[in-house]
C-alpha positions in Angstrom: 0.0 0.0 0.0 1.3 3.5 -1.1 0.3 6.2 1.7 0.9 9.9 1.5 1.1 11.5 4.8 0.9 15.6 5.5 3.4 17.1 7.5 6.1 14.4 9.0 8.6 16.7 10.6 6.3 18.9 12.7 5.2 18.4 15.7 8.5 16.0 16.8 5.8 13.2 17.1 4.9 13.4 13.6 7.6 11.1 12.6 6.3 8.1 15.0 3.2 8.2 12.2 6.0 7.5 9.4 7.9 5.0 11.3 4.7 2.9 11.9 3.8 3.3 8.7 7.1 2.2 7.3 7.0 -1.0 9.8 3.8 -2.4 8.7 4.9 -2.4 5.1 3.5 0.4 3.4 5.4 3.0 1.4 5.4 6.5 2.3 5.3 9.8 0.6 5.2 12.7 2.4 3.9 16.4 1.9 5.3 18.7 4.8 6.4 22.7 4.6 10.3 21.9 5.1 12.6 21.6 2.8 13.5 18.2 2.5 17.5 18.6 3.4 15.4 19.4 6.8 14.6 16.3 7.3 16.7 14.1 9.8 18.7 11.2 7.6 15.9 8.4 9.6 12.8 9.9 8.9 14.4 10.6 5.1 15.0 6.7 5.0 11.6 6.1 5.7 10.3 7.7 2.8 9.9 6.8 -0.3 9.1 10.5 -1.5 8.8 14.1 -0.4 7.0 17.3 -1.7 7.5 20.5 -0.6 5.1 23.2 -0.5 4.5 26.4 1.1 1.8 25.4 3.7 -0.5 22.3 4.4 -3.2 24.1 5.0 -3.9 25.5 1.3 -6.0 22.9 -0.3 -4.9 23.7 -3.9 -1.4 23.6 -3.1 -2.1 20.5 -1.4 -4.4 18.8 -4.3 -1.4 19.8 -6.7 1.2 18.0 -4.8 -1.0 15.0 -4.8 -1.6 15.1 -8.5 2.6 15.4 -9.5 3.2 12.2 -6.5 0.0 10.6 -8.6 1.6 11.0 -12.0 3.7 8.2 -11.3 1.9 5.9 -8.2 -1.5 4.8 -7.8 -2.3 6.4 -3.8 -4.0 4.1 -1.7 -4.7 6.7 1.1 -3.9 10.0 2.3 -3.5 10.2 5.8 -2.4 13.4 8.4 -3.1 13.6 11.7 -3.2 17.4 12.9 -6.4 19.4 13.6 -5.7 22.0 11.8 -4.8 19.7 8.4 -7.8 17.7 8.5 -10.4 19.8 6.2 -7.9 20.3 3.8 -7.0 16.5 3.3 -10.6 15.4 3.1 -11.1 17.9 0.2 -7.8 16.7 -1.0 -9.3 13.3 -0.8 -12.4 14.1 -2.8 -10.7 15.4 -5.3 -8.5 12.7 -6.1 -10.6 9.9 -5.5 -9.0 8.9 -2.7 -10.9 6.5 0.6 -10.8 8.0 3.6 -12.3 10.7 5.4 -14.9 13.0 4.3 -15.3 16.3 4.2 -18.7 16.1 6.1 -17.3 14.2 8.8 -14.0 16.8 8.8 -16.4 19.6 8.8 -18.7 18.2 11.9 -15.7 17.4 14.0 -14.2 20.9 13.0 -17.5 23.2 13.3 -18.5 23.2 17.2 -22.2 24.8 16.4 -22.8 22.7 13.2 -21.3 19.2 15.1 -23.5 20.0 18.4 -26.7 20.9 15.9 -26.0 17.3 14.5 -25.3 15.0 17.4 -28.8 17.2 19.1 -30.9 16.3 16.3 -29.8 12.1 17.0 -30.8 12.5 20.4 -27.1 12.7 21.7 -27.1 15.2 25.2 -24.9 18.1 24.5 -24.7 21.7 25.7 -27.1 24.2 24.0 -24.9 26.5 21.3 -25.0 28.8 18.6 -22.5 29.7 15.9 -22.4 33.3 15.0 -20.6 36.9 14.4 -23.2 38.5 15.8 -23.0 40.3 19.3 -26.3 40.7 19.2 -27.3 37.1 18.1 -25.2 35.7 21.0 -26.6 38.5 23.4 -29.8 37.2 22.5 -28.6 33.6 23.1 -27.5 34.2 26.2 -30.5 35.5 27.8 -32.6 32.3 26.9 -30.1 30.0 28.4 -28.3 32.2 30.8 -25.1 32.8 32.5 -22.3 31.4 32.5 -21.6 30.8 28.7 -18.5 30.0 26.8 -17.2 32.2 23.9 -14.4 29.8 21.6 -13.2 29.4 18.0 -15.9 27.4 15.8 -12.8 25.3 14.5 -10.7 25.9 17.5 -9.6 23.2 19.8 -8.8 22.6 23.1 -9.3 25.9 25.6 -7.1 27.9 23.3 -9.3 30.9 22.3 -11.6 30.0 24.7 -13.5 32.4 27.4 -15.9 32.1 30.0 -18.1 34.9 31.1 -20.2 34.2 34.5 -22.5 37.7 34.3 -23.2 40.3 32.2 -20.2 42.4 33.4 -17.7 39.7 31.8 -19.1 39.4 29.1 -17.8 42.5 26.9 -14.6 40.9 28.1 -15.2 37.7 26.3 -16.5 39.2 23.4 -13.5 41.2 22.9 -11.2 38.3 23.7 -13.0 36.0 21.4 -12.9 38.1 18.9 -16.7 38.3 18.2 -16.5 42.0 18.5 -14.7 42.3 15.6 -17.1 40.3 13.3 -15.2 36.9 13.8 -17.4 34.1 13.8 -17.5 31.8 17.0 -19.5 29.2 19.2 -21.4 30.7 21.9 -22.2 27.8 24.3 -24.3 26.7 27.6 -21.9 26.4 30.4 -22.2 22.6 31.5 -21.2 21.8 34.9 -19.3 18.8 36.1 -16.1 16.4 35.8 -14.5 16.7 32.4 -12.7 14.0 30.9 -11.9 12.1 26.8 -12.6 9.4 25.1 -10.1 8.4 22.2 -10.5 5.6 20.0 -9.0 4.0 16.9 -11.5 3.3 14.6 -11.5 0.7 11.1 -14.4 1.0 9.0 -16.5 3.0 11.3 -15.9 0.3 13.9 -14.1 1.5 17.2 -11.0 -1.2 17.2 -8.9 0.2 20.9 -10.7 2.7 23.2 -9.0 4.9 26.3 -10.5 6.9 28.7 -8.7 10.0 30.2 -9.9 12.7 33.1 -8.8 16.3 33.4 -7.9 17.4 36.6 -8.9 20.0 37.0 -11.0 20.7 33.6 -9.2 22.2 31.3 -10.7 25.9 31.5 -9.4 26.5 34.9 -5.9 24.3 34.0 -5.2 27.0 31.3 -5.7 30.1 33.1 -4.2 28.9 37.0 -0.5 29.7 37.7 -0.6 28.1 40.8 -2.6 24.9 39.4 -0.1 21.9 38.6 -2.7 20.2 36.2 -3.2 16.4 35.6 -4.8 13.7 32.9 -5.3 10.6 33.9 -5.7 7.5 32.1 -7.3 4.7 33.5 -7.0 1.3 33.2 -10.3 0.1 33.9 -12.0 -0.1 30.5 -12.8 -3.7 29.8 -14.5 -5.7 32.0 -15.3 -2.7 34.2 -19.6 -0.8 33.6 -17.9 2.6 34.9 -17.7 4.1 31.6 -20.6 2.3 29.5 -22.2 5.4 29.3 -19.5 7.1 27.7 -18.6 4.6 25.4 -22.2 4.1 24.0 -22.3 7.8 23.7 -19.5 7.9 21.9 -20.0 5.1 19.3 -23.2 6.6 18.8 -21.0 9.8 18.2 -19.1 8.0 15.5 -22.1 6.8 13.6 -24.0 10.1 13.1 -20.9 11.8 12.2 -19.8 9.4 9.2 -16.3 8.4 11.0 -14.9 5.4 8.9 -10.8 4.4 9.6 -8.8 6.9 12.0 -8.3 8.0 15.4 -10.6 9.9 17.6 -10.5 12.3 20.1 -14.6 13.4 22.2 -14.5 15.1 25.4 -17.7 14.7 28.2 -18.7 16.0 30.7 -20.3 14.2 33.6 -22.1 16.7 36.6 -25.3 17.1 38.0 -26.8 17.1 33.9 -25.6 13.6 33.5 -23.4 12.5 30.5 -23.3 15.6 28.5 -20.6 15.4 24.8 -19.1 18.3 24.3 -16.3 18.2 21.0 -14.8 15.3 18.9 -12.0 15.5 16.8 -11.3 13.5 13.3 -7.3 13.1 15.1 -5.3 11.8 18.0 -5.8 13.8 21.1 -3.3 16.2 22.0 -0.2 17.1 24.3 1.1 13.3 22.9 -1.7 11.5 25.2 -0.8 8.5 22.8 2.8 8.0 24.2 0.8 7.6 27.8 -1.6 5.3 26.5 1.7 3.1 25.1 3.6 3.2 28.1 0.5 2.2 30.1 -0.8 -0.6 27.7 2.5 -1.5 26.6 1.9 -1.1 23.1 3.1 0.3 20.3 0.4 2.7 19.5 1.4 4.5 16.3 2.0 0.9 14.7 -1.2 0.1 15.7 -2.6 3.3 14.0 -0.7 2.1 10.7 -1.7 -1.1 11.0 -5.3 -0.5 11.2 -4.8 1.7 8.2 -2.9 -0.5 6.2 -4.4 -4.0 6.9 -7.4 -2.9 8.3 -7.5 -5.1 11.6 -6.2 -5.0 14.8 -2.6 -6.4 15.4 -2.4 -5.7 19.3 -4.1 -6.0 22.5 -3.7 -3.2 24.9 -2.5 -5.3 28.4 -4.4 -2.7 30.5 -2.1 -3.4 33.5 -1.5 0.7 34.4 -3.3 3.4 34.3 -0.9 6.1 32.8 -0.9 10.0 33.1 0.8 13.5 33.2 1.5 15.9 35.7 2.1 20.2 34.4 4.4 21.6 36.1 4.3 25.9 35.9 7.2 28.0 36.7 6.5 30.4 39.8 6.5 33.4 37.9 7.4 34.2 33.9 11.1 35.0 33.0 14.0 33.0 32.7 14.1 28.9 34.5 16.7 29.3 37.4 16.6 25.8 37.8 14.0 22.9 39.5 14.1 21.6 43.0 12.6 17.9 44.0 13.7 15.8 41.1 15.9 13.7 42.7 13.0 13.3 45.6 11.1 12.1 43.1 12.9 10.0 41.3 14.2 8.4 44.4 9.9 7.9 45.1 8.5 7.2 42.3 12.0 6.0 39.9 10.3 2.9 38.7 7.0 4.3 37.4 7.9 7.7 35.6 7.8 7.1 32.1 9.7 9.9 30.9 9.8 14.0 31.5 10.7 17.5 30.0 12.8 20.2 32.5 13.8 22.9 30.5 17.5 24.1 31.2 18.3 26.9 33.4 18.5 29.8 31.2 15.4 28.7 28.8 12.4 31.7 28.4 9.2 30.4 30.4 6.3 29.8 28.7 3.0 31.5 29.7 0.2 29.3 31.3 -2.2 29.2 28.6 0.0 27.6 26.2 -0.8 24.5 27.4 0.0 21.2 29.2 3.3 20.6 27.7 4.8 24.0 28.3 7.6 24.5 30.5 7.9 21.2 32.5 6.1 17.8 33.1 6.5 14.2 34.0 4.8 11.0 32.9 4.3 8.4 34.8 2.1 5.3 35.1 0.9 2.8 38.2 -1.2 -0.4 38.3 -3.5 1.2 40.5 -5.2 4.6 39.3 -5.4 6.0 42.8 -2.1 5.3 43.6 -1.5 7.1 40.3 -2.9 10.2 41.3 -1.5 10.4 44.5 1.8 10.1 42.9 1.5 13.1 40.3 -0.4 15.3 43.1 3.1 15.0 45.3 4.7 15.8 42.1 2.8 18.6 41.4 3.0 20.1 45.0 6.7 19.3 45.6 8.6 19.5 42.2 9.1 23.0 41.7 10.2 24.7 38.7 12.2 28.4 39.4 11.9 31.2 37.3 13.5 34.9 37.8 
Protein backbone atom coordinates (compact mmCIF):
# COMPACT_ATOMS: atom_id res chain seq x y z
CA UNK A 1 0.00 0.00 0.00
CA UNK A 2 1.33 3.46 -1.10
CA UNK A 3 0.29 6.23 1.72
CA UNK A 4 0.91 9.86 1.51
CA UNK A 5 1.13 11.51 4.83
CA UNK A 6 0.94 15.60 5.49
CA UNK A 7 3.44 17.10 7.53
CA UNK A 8 6.06 14.43 9.03
CA UNK A 9 8.59 16.69 10.65
CA UNK A 10 6.28 18.93 12.66
CA UNK A 11 5.19 18.42 15.73
CA UNK A 12 8.46 16.00 16.84
CA UNK A 13 5.79 13.24 17.07
CA UNK A 14 4.87 13.41 13.61
CA UNK A 15 7.61 11.10 12.56
CA UNK A 16 6.34 8.09 14.96
CA UNK A 17 3.24 8.20 12.20
CA UNK A 18 5.95 7.47 9.41
CA UNK A 19 7.94 5.02 11.35
CA UNK A 20 4.74 2.92 11.90
CA UNK A 21 3.78 3.25 8.70
CA UNK A 22 7.10 2.25 7.33
CA UNK A 23 7.00 -0.95 9.82
CA UNK A 24 3.84 -2.44 8.70
CA UNK A 25 4.90 -2.44 5.07
CA UNK A 26 3.52 0.44 3.41
CA UNK A 27 5.38 3.03 1.42
CA UNK A 28 5.40 6.48 2.31
CA UNK A 29 5.29 9.83 0.59
CA UNK A 30 5.23 12.68 2.41
CA UNK A 31 3.88 16.38 1.92
CA UNK A 32 5.31 18.73 4.80
CA UNK A 33 6.37 22.66 4.60
CA UNK A 34 10.26 21.92 5.11
CA UNK A 35 12.62 21.56 2.81
CA UNK A 36 13.53 18.16 2.55
CA UNK A 37 17.51 18.61 3.39
CA UNK A 38 15.44 19.42 6.80
CA UNK A 39 14.57 16.26 7.26
CA UNK A 40 16.69 14.09 9.76
CA UNK A 41 18.73 11.18 7.62
CA UNK A 42 15.91 8.41 9.65
CA UNK A 43 12.84 9.92 8.89
CA UNK A 44 14.38 10.65 5.15
CA UNK A 45 14.98 6.73 5.04
CA UNK A 46 11.57 6.14 5.69
CA UNK A 47 10.28 7.66 2.81
CA UNK A 48 9.86 6.84 -0.27
CA UNK A 49 9.09 10.47 -1.51
CA UNK A 50 8.76 14.13 -0.42
CA UNK A 51 6.98 17.27 -1.71
CA UNK A 52 7.54 20.46 -0.58
CA UNK A 53 5.13 23.21 -0.50
CA UNK A 54 4.49 26.37 1.08
CA UNK A 55 1.78 25.44 3.66
CA UNK A 56 -0.46 22.31 4.37
CA UNK A 57 -3.20 24.09 4.99
CA UNK A 58 -3.89 25.50 1.29
CA UNK A 59 -6.04 22.89 -0.32
CA UNK A 60 -4.92 23.71 -3.89
CA UNK A 61 -1.39 23.57 -3.06
CA UNK A 62 -2.13 20.53 -1.36
CA UNK A 63 -4.36 18.78 -4.26
CA UNK A 64 -1.40 19.78 -6.67
CA UNK A 65 1.22 18.02 -4.78
CA UNK A 66 -0.97 15.05 -4.75
CA UNK A 67 -1.58 15.07 -8.46
CA UNK A 68 2.58 15.37 -9.53
CA UNK A 69 3.16 12.15 -6.52
CA UNK A 70 -0.05 10.62 -8.65
CA UNK A 71 1.59 10.99 -11.95
CA UNK A 72 3.75 8.16 -11.31
CA UNK A 73 1.87 5.94 -8.19
CA UNK A 74 -1.52 4.79 -7.76
CA UNK A 75 -2.33 6.43 -3.78
CA UNK A 76 -3.99 4.06 -1.70
CA UNK A 77 -4.74 6.74 1.10
CA UNK A 78 -3.92 10.04 2.32
CA UNK A 79 -3.46 10.22 5.75
CA UNK A 80 -2.42 13.40 8.38
CA UNK A 81 -3.13 13.60 11.75
CA UNK A 82 -3.25 17.39 12.91
CA UNK A 83 -6.36 19.38 13.58
CA UNK A 84 -5.65 22.01 11.77
CA UNK A 85 -4.77 19.65 8.37
CA UNK A 86 -7.80 17.68 8.51
CA UNK A 87 -10.36 19.82 6.20
CA UNK A 88 -7.85 20.32 3.76
CA UNK A 89 -6.99 16.55 3.30
CA UNK A 90 -10.60 15.40 3.08
CA UNK A 91 -11.15 17.89 0.24
CA UNK A 92 -7.78 16.74 -1.05
CA UNK A 93 -9.29 13.30 -0.77
CA UNK A 94 -12.44 14.10 -2.85
CA UNK A 95 -10.75 15.45 -5.32
CA UNK A 96 -8.52 12.74 -6.05
CA UNK A 97 -10.56 9.92 -5.46
CA UNK A 98 -9.02 8.86 -2.65
CA UNK A 99 -10.94 6.47 0.58
CA UNK A 100 -10.76 8.05 3.62
CA UNK A 101 -12.26 10.68 5.42
CA UNK A 102 -14.91 13.02 4.34
CA UNK A 103 -15.34 16.34 4.24
CA UNK A 104 -18.72 16.14 6.05
CA UNK A 105 -17.31 14.18 8.84
CA UNK A 106 -13.96 16.77 8.76
CA UNK A 107 -16.41 19.61 8.85
CA UNK A 108 -18.71 18.24 11.89
CA UNK A 109 -15.75 17.41 14.01
CA UNK A 110 -14.20 20.92 12.96
CA UNK A 111 -17.51 23.24 13.34
CA UNK A 112 -18.50 23.20 17.17
CA UNK A 113 -22.15 24.75 16.37
CA UNK A 114 -22.84 22.68 13.19
CA UNK A 115 -21.26 19.21 15.05
CA UNK A 116 -23.52 20.01 18.39
CA UNK A 117 -26.71 20.88 15.91
CA UNK A 118 -26.01 17.28 14.51
CA UNK A 119 -25.34 15.01 17.43
CA UNK A 120 -28.84 17.24 19.12
CA UNK A 121 -30.94 16.30 16.28
CA UNK A 122 -29.80 12.14 17.04
CA UNK A 123 -30.78 12.47 20.41
CA UNK A 124 -27.15 12.74 21.69
CA UNK A 125 -27.10 15.21 25.18
CA UNK A 126 -24.92 18.07 24.46
CA UNK A 127 -24.65 21.67 25.66
CA UNK A 128 -27.12 24.18 24.05
CA UNK A 129 -24.93 26.45 21.29
CA UNK A 130 -25.02 28.77 18.57
CA UNK A 131 -22.45 29.73 15.92
CA UNK A 132 -22.43 33.31 15.03
CA UNK A 133 -20.58 36.89 14.37
CA UNK A 134 -23.21 38.54 15.79
CA UNK A 135 -23.04 40.34 19.33
CA UNK A 136 -26.27 40.72 19.22
CA UNK A 137 -27.30 37.11 18.13
CA UNK A 138 -25.16 35.66 21.01
CA UNK A 139 -26.64 38.47 23.44
CA UNK A 140 -29.83 37.23 22.50
CA UNK A 141 -28.58 33.60 23.12
CA UNK A 142 -27.55 34.21 26.23
CA UNK A 143 -30.46 35.45 27.75
CA UNK A 144 -32.57 32.30 26.89
CA UNK A 145 -30.06 29.95 28.39
CA UNK A 146 -28.28 32.17 30.79
CA UNK A 147 -25.08 32.84 32.54
CA UNK A 148 -22.35 31.42 32.50
CA UNK A 149 -21.61 30.85 28.66
CA UNK A 150 -18.46 29.99 26.77
CA UNK A 151 -17.23 32.24 23.90
CA UNK A 152 -14.39 29.80 21.61
CA UNK A 153 -13.18 29.35 17.95
CA UNK A 154 -15.87 27.42 15.76
CA UNK A 155 -12.76 25.33 14.55
CA UNK A 156 -10.66 25.90 17.54
CA UNK A 157 -9.57 23.17 19.80
CA UNK A 158 -8.81 22.62 23.11
CA UNK A 159 -9.31 25.93 25.62
CA UNK A 160 -7.13 27.87 23.26
CA UNK A 161 -9.35 30.94 22.28
CA UNK A 162 -11.64 30.00 24.71
CA UNK A 163 -13.47 32.42 27.38
CA UNK A 164 -15.85 32.05 30.02
CA UNK A 165 -18.09 34.94 31.11
CA UNK A 166 -20.18 34.16 34.53
CA UNK A 167 -22.45 37.67 34.29
CA UNK A 168 -23.21 40.34 32.17
CA UNK A 169 -20.17 42.39 33.45
CA UNK A 170 -17.72 39.73 31.77
CA UNK A 171 -19.07 39.36 29.13
CA UNK A 172 -17.80 42.52 26.91
CA UNK A 173 -14.64 40.89 28.13
CA UNK A 174 -15.17 37.74 26.26
CA UNK A 175 -16.50 39.18 23.43
CA UNK A 176 -13.54 41.17 22.90
CA UNK A 177 -11.17 38.31 23.73
CA UNK A 178 -13.02 35.98 21.38
CA UNK A 179 -12.92 38.05 18.95
CA UNK A 180 -16.74 38.25 18.18
CA UNK A 181 -16.54 41.97 18.49
CA UNK A 182 -14.71 42.33 15.57
CA UNK A 183 -17.08 40.32 13.31
CA UNK A 184 -15.20 36.91 13.80
CA UNK A 185 -17.38 34.06 13.78
CA UNK A 186 -17.47 31.80 16.99
CA UNK A 187 -19.51 29.21 19.20
CA UNK A 188 -21.44 30.67 21.95
CA UNK A 189 -22.22 27.79 24.29
CA UNK A 190 -24.33 26.66 27.58
CA UNK A 191 -21.88 26.37 30.43
CA UNK A 192 -22.24 22.59 31.54
CA UNK A 193 -21.19 21.82 34.95
CA UNK A 194 -19.27 18.82 36.14
CA UNK A 195 -16.07 16.41 35.83
CA UNK A 196 -14.46 16.69 32.40
CA UNK A 197 -12.70 13.98 30.86
CA UNK A 198 -11.86 12.10 26.83
CA UNK A 199 -12.64 9.39 25.12
CA UNK A 200 -10.11 8.42 22.23
CA UNK A 201 -10.50 5.61 20.00
CA UNK A 202 -8.99 4.02 16.88
CA UNK A 203 -11.46 3.27 14.61
CA UNK A 204 -11.54 0.74 11.11
CA UNK A 205 -14.41 1.02 8.96
CA UNK A 206 -16.52 3.04 11.29
CA UNK A 207 -15.92 0.27 13.92
CA UNK A 208 -14.06 1.49 17.16
CA UNK A 209 -10.97 -1.18 17.24
CA UNK A 210 -8.88 0.25 20.87
CA UNK A 211 -10.67 2.72 23.21
CA UNK A 212 -9.02 4.88 26.32
CA UNK A 213 -10.52 6.89 28.69
CA UNK A 214 -8.66 9.97 30.25
CA UNK A 215 -9.92 12.67 33.07
CA UNK A 216 -8.83 16.29 33.37
CA UNK A 217 -7.86 17.41 36.63
CA UNK A 218 -8.92 20.02 37.01
CA UNK A 219 -10.99 20.75 33.64
CA UNK A 220 -9.20 22.20 31.30
CA UNK A 221 -10.67 25.92 31.54
CA UNK A 222 -9.39 26.46 34.85
CA UNK A 223 -5.94 24.27 34.01
CA UNK A 224 -5.21 27.03 31.31
CA UNK A 225 -5.75 30.07 33.08
CA UNK A 226 -4.23 28.94 37.05
CA UNK A 227 -0.46 29.65 37.65
CA UNK A 228 -0.59 28.10 40.82
CA UNK A 229 -2.61 24.89 39.40
CA UNK A 230 -0.07 21.92 38.59
CA UNK A 231 -2.70 20.17 36.18
CA UNK A 232 -3.16 16.36 35.56
CA UNK A 233 -4.76 13.68 32.89
CA UNK A 234 -5.27 10.56 33.89
CA UNK A 235 -5.69 7.53 32.09
CA UNK A 236 -7.26 4.69 33.50
CA UNK A 237 -6.98 1.27 33.20
CA UNK A 238 -10.26 0.12 33.92
CA UNK A 239 -11.99 -0.09 30.47
CA UNK A 240 -12.79 -3.72 29.80
CA UNK A 241 -14.48 -5.68 31.98
CA UNK A 242 -15.34 -2.70 34.25
CA UNK A 243 -19.58 -0.84 33.56
CA UNK A 244 -17.90 2.60 34.87
CA UNK A 245 -17.69 4.06 31.60
CA UNK A 246 -20.58 2.32 29.54
CA UNK A 247 -22.22 5.36 29.27
CA UNK A 248 -19.51 7.07 27.73
CA UNK A 249 -18.62 4.56 25.36
CA UNK A 250 -22.19 4.14 23.97
CA UNK A 251 -22.33 7.76 23.67
CA UNK A 252 -19.52 7.88 21.95
CA UNK A 253 -19.99 5.10 19.29
CA UNK A 254 -23.16 6.63 18.76
CA UNK A 255 -21.00 9.83 18.18
CA UNK A 256 -19.08 8.04 15.48
CA UNK A 257 -22.06 6.85 13.58
CA UNK A 258 -23.99 10.08 13.08
CA UNK A 259 -20.89 11.81 12.22
CA UNK A 260 -19.84 9.35 9.19
CA UNK A 261 -16.34 8.37 11.05
CA UNK A 262 -14.87 5.43 8.87
CA UNK A 263 -10.76 4.40 9.62
CA UNK A 264 -8.79 6.89 11.98
CA UNK A 265 -8.27 7.97 15.38
CA UNK A 266 -10.59 9.93 17.55
CA UNK A 267 -10.53 12.28 20.09
CA UNK A 268 -14.56 13.36 22.16
CA UNK A 269 -14.46 15.08 25.36
CA UNK A 270 -17.71 14.68 28.16
CA UNK A 271 -18.67 16.01 30.71
CA UNK A 272 -20.28 14.16 33.58
CA UNK A 273 -22.14 16.70 36.59
CA UNK A 274 -25.26 17.07 38.00
CA UNK A 275 -26.82 17.12 33.87
CA UNK A 276 -25.60 13.64 33.55
CA UNK A 277 -23.38 12.53 30.52
CA UNK A 278 -23.28 15.63 28.54
CA UNK A 279 -20.56 15.41 24.84
CA UNK A 280 -19.05 18.31 24.30
CA UNK A 281 -16.26 18.17 20.97
CA UNK A 282 -14.77 15.32 18.85
CA UNK A 283 -12.04 15.49 16.82
CA UNK A 284 -11.27 13.50 13.30
CA UNK A 285 -7.34 13.05 15.09
CA UNK A 286 -5.31 11.79 18.02
CA UNK A 287 -5.75 13.76 21.13
CA UNK A 288 -3.34 16.22 21.97
CA UNK A 289 -0.24 17.06 24.31
CA UNK A 290 1.14 13.34 22.95
CA UNK A 291 -1.73 11.50 25.19
CA UNK A 292 -0.85 8.45 22.78
CA UNK A 293 2.84 7.99 24.25
CA UNK A 294 0.83 7.62 27.85
CA UNK A 295 -1.63 5.27 26.48
CA UNK A 296 1.74 3.13 25.10
CA UNK A 297 3.60 3.22 28.05
CA UNK A 298 0.50 2.20 30.09
CA UNK A 299 -0.84 -0.65 27.71
CA UNK A 300 2.53 -1.51 26.62
CA UNK A 301 1.87 -1.06 23.15
CA UNK A 302 3.10 0.27 20.29
CA UNK A 303 0.41 2.67 19.55
CA UNK A 304 1.38 4.55 16.28
CA UNK A 305 2.04 0.95 14.67
CA UNK A 306 -1.16 0.12 15.71
CA UNK A 307 -2.61 3.30 13.99
CA UNK A 308 -0.69 2.14 10.69
CA UNK A 309 -1.71 -1.11 10.98
CA UNK A 310 -5.30 -0.48 11.16
CA UNK A 311 -4.84 1.66 8.22
CA UNK A 312 -2.88 -0.52 6.18
CA UNK A 313 -4.37 -3.98 6.88
CA UNK A 314 -7.41 -2.92 8.26
CA UNK A 315 -7.45 -5.13 11.60
CA UNK A 316 -6.23 -4.98 14.77
CA UNK A 317 -2.56 -6.45 15.42
CA UNK A 318 -2.41 -5.70 19.34
CA UNK A 319 -4.10 -6.02 22.49
CA UNK A 320 -3.72 -3.19 24.92
CA UNK A 321 -2.54 -5.30 28.40
CA UNK A 322 -4.36 -2.67 30.48
CA UNK A 323 -2.14 -3.42 33.53
CA UNK A 324 -1.55 0.65 34.42
CA UNK A 325 -3.34 3.41 34.28
CA UNK A 326 -0.87 6.15 32.80
CA UNK A 327 -0.90 10.04 33.10
CA UNK A 328 0.80 13.54 33.19
CA UNK A 329 1.51 15.90 35.67
CA UNK A 330 2.11 20.20 34.37
CA UNK A 331 4.44 21.55 36.08
CA UNK A 332 4.34 25.86 35.93
CA UNK A 333 7.18 27.95 36.67
CA UNK A 334 6.48 30.40 39.78
CA UNK A 335 6.52 33.40 37.90
CA UNK A 336 7.40 34.20 33.93
CA UNK A 337 11.08 35.04 33.00
CA UNK A 338 14.01 33.03 32.69
CA UNK A 339 14.09 28.91 34.54
CA UNK A 340 16.67 29.34 37.41
CA UNK A 341 16.57 25.82 37.79
CA UNK A 342 14.04 22.93 39.49
CA UNK A 343 14.14 21.58 43.00
CA UNK A 344 12.57 17.92 44.04
CA UNK A 345 13.65 15.75 41.08
CA UNK A 346 15.87 13.72 42.74
CA UNK A 347 13.00 13.26 45.56
CA UNK A 348 11.08 12.13 43.09
CA UNK A 349 12.94 10.01 41.30
CA UNK A 350 14.21 8.39 44.45
CA UNK A 351 9.88 7.86 45.14
CA UNK A 352 8.50 7.20 42.30
CA UNK A 353 12.01 6.02 39.94
CA UNK A 354 10.31 2.87 38.74
CA UNK A 355 7.02 4.33 37.44
CA UNK A 356 7.91 7.69 35.64
CA UNK A 357 7.81 7.13 32.13
CA UNK A 358 9.70 9.92 30.86
CA UNK A 359 9.84 13.99 31.53
CA UNK A 360 10.74 17.46 30.05
CA UNK A 361 12.79 20.20 32.50
CA UNK A 362 13.82 22.87 30.49
CA UNK A 363 17.47 24.06 31.20
CA UNK A 364 18.32 26.88 33.40
CA UNK A 365 18.47 29.85 31.17
CA UNK A 366 15.37 28.72 28.80
CA UNK A 367 12.39 31.74 28.38
CA UNK A 368 9.24 30.43 30.36
CA UNK A 369 6.26 29.78 28.67
CA UNK A 370 2.98 31.49 29.72
CA UNK A 371 0.20 29.32 31.32
CA UNK A 372 -2.17 29.16 28.63
CA UNK A 373 0.00 27.59 26.18
CA UNK A 374 -0.79 24.52 27.39
CA UNK A 375 0.00 21.22 29.25
CA UNK A 376 3.34 20.57 27.71
CA UNK A 377 4.78 23.98 28.33
CA UNK A 378 7.58 24.50 30.50
CA UNK A 379 7.87 21.16 32.45
CA UNK A 380 6.07 17.75 33.07
CA UNK A 381 6.47 14.25 33.95
CA UNK A 382 4.83 10.97 32.85
CA UNK A 383 4.33 8.35 34.85
CA UNK A 384 2.05 5.30 35.07
CA UNK A 385 0.88 2.81 38.16
CA UNK A 386 -1.25 -0.39 38.31
CA UNK A 387 -3.49 1.20 40.45
CA UNK A 388 -5.19 4.59 39.32
CA UNK A 389 -5.39 6.02 42.85
CA UNK A 390 -2.07 5.25 43.65
CA UNK A 391 -1.53 7.10 40.34
CA UNK A 392 -2.93 10.18 41.29
CA UNK A 393 -1.45 10.44 44.46
CA UNK A 394 1.80 10.14 42.88
CA UNK A 395 1.46 13.07 40.31
CA UNK A 396 -0.41 15.28 43.07
CA UNK A 397 3.07 15.00 45.31
CA UNK A 398 4.70 15.76 42.12
CA UNK A 399 2.80 18.61 41.35
CA UNK A 400 2.99 20.06 44.98
CA UNK A 401 6.74 19.28 45.63
CA UNK A 402 8.59 19.47 42.23
CA UNK A 403 9.05 22.99 41.71
CA UNK A 404 10.18 24.70 38.68
CA UNK A 405 12.21 28.38 39.39
CA UNK A 406 11.94 31.20 37.35
CA UNK A 407 13.50 34.92 37.79
Amino acid sequence: MHVVFVEPAFPRNQREFVRALKSVGASVTAIGESPVEALDEELKGWLTGYEQIGSVTNGEALYAAVKRIQEHRWVDRLETTVEAHIMPCAWVREQASIPGTSTRTAWLCRDKPAMKDVLREAGIATAQSLGTSSVEEAKAFIEKVGYPVILKPRDGAGAAGTCRANDASELDAAIAGSGLGDGTGVAVEEFIEGHEGFWDTLAVGGQVAHEFVSHYYPGVLEAMRERWISPQIVATNAIDGDDTYDEVKAMGRKVLEVLGVETSATHMEWFFGPKGLKFSEIGCRPPGVRMWDVYAAANEIDIYREWAHLIVHGEAEQRPSRRFSGGMVSLRPNQDGTITGCRGIEEMQRRFGDDIIDMHIPKPGTPTQGVEAGYMANAWVRARHEDFDALRSMLDWIGENVKLEAR
